[in-house]
C-alpha atoms as one frame of an Amber mdcrd trajectory, in Angstrom:
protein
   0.000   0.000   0.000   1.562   3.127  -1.419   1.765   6.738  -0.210  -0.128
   7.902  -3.115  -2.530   5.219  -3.265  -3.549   6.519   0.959  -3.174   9.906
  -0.364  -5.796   9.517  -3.247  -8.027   7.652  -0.643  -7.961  10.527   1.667
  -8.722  13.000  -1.448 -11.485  11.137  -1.905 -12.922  10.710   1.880 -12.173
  14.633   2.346 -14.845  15.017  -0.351 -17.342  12.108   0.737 -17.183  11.963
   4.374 -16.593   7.700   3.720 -13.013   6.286   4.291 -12.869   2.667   3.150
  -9.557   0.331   2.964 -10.323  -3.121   2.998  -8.513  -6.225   2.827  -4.723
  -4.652   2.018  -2.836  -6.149   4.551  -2.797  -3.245   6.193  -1.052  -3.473
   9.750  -1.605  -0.504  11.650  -4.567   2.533  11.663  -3.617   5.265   9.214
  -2.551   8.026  11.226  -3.163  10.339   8.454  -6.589  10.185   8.847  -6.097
  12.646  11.834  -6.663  15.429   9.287  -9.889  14.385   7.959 -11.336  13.991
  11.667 -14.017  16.143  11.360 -14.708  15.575   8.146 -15.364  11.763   8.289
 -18.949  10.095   8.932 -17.568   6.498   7.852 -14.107   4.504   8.255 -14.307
   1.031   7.119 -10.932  -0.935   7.581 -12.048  -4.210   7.442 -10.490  -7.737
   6.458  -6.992  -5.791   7.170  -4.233  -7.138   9.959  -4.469  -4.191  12.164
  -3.711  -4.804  15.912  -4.454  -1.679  18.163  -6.886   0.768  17.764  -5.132
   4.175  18.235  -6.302   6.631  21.438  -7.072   9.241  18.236  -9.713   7.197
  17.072 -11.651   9.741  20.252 -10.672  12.601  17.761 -13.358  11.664  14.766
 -16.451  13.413  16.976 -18.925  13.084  14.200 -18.036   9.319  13.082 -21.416
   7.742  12.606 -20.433   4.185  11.100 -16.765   2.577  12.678 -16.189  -1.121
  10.805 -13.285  -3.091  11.402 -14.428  -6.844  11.013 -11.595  -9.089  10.798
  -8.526  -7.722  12.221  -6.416  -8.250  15.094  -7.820  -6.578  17.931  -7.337
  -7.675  21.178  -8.609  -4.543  22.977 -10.623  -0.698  22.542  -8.984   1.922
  23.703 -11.089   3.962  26.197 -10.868   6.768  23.744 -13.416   4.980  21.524
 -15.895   5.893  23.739 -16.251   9.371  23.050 -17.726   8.766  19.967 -21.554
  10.595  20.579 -22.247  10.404  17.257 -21.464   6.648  16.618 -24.660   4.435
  15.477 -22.737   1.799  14.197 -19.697  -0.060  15.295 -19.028  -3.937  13.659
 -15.866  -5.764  15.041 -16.636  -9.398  14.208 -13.870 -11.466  13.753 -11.422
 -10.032  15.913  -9.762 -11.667  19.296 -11.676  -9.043  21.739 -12.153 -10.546
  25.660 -13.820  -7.240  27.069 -15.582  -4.112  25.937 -13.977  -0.657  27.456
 -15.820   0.503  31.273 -17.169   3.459  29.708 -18.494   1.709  26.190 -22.025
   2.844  27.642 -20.872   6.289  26.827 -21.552   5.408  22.864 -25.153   6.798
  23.923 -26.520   7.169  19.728 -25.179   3.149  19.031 -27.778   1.016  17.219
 -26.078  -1.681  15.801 -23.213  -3.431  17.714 -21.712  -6.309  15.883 -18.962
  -8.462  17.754 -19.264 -11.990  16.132 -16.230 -14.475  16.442 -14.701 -12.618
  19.235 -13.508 -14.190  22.577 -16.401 -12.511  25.030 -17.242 -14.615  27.979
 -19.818 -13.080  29.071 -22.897 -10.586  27.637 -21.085  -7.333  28.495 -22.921
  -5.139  31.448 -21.829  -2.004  29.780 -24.578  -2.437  27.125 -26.985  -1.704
  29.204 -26.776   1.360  29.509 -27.028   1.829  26.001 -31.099   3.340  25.056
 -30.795   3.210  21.286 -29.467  -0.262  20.864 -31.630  -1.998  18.344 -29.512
  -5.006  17.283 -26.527  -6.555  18.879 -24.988  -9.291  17.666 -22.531 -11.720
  20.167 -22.933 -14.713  18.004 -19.406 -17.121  17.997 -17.789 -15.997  21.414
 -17.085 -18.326  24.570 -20.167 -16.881  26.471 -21.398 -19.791  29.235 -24.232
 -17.525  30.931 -26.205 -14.672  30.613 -26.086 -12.197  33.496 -28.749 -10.157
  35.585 -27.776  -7.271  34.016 -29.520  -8.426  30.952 -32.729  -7.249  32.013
 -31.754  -3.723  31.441 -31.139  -4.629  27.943 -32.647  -1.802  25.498 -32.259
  -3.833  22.294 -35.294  -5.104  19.414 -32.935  -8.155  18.679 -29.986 -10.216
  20.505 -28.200 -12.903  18.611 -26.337 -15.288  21.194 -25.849 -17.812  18.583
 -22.840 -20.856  18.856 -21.999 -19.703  22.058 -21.901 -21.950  25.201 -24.589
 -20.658  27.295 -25.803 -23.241  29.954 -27.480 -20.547  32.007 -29.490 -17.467
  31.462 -30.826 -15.066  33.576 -34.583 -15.465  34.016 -34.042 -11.036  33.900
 -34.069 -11.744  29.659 -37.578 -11.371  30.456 -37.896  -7.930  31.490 -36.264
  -6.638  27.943 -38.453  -3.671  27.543 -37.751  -3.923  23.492 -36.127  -7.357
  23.098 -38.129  -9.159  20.188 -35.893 -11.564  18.551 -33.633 -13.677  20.770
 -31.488 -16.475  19.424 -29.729 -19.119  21.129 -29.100 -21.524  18.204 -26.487
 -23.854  18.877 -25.450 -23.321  22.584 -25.504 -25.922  25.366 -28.673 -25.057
  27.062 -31.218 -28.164  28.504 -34.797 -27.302  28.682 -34.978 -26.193  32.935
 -32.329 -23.913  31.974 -34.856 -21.331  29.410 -36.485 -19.231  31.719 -40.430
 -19.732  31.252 -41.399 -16.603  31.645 -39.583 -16.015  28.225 -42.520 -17.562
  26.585 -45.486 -16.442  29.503 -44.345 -12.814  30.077 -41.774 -11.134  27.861
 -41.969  -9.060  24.258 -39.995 -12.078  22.759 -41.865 -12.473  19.315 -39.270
 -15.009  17.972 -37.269 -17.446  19.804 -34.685 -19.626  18.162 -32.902 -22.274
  19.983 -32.462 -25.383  17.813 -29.549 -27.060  18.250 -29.525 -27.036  22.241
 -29.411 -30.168  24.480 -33.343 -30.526  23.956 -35.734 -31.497  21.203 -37.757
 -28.806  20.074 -40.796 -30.201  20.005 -40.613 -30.447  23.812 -40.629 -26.829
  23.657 -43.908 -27.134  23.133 -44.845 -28.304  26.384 -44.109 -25.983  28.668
 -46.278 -23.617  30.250 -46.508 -20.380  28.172 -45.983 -21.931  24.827 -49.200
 -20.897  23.395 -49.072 -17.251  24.881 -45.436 -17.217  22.951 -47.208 -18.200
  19.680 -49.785 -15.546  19.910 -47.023 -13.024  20.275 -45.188 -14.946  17.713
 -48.171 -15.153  15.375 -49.000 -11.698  15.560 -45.549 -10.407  14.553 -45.668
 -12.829  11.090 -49.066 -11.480  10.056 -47.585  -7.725  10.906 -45.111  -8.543
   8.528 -46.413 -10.515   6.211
């Protein structure tokens, strides 16, 4: 990757508010794009090698879109979080453990993606987030689902191929939470909370490929009050 070829990039994300690089190899965050701070709604670095996410990153104020999928992150800087402006953020594919303390500071984030990471755990810092509409944490090492949950303020969580065994019955309290999936995790049937299906907003559950046959989904109590909701939502959309 050449001077000129970065330079010409820059020209043209001076002009159209979008910086995108993908997939050259590149190792490090352009530093150069310092000077186009305020000028830059969208960075999209993906499918490169970087490792660290510089403390400037803070600088871009009015950075609406940040995408790095597949890279080599093994940590945010704190500095990340003082991006007001940021709706979206994707970072699949990386080797992140934790999320920053004050990541509940990115108070206009909508979309969080953070597939094929190395989470643990459903980070508490998210909920504190009121605009959150999807988050994905599909592909991580997650074993349980915390309390904190409950405070969750997004329409759809994807906890797919994780290793979740436990889950706080507190998934039920999701003021907004419609879609919930748990495909492919390690969950047996006592472990679901029932008052998923009696008393939450859940509209779609998916959780095939757990240690129970879906059909004895079925027979728990609060099944049919889950298909109304779930019935409801298909003829909405249909």
């Amino acid at each position: 990757m050449g001077n000129s070829a970065l330079k010409a990039h820059l020209e043209t994300a001076q002009k159209t508010g979008v910086f995108q690089l993908t997939g050259k190899g590149l190792t490090e965050f352009p530093e150069d794009l310092q000077k186009l701070a305020s000028n830059l709604r969208t960075i999209d670095l993906s499918n490169n090698k970087i490792e660290l996410l510089p403390p400037l990153i803070g600088k871009f104020s009015f950075l609406k879109s940040l995408a790095l999928n597949n890279n080599k992150l093994t940590a945010l800087p704190e500095e990340l979080c003082k991006l007001k402006k940021l709706e979206t953020l994707h970072l699949n594919g990386n080797h992140l453990r934790q999320l920053p303390a004050a990541f509940g500071q990115l108070s206009a984030l909508k979309t969080l993606s953070l597939s094929g990471n190395q989470l643990r755990t459903v980070p508490t810092q998210l909920s504190g987030l009121r605009h959150l509409d999807v988050v994905d944490l599909s592909k991580n090492q997650i074993q349980n689902v915390p309390d904190t949950v409950g405070e969750l303020q997004a329409i759809e969580l994807n906890l797919n191929q994780n290793q979740i065994s436990q889950i706080s019955v507190q998934i039920s309290h999701c003021p907004r939470l419609k879609v919930l999936r748990l495909e492919e995790n390690c969950l047996e049937l006592s472990m679901l909370p029932q008052s998923i299906l009696s008393d939450s907003q859940i509209s779609l559950l998916a959780v095939e490929g757990n240690l129970f046959e879906i059909k004895k989904l079925r027979e728990l109590e609060g099944y049919d009050k889950y298909m109304e909701r779930f019935t409801a939502t298909k003829k909405k959309f249909a």
